[in-house]
N, C-alpha and C positions, 0 to 999 in steps of 0.2 A: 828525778831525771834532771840532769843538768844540761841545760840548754846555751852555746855561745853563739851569735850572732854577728857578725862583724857587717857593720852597715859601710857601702863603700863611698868614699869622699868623692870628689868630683875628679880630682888627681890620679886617684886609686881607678877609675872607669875608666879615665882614658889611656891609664897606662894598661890595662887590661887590653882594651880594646886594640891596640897599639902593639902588643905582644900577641894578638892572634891574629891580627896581619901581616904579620912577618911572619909569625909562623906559618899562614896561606902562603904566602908569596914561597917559601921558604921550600916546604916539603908537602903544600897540595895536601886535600880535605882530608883524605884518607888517614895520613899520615900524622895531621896536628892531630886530628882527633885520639889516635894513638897517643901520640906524646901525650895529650893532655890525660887519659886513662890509668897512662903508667906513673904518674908524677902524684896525681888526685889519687889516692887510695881510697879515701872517708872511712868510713864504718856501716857496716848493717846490711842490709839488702841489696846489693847495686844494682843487682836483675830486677828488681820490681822497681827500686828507683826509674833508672831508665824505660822499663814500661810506664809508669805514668806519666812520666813526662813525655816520651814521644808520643804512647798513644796511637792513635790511625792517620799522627802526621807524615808528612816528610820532612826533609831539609828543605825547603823551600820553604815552609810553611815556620819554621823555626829560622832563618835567616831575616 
C-alpha cells in the first residue's frame, strides 16, 4: 500500500482556510460543502469515511 501524505505549511492553512471563507461568504454551508464534494473525489469508501468522521456529531461540533 502506497500511502502520500502532504503535510500543509503554514501558507498552505491559511490559504485553505481563506478559500473556505469565501466560499461561506460566497454560496452558504450547504452549497461549499457541495463544491467541496464535487472537486474532492478521493478513493475508497466515502460513505464510511464520512461516518467516521462525523460520527454523532454536528456542525457545531466540527466548526
Amino acid at each position: 500500500m502506497n500511502l502520500t501524505v502532504a503535510i500543509p505549511t503554514t501558507d498552505s492553512v491559511a490559504i485553505i482556510r481563506e478559500g473556505w471563507n469565501l466560499l461561506m461568504e460566497q454560496l452558504g454551508l450547504k452549497k461549499a460543502v457541495q463544491f467541496i464534494v464535487l472537486i474532492e473525489r478521493g478513493k475508497g469508501d466515502t460513505v464510511q469515511e464520512i461516518a467516521d468522521y462525523w460520527g454523532n456529531s454536528g456542525i457545531k461540533d466540527k466548526l
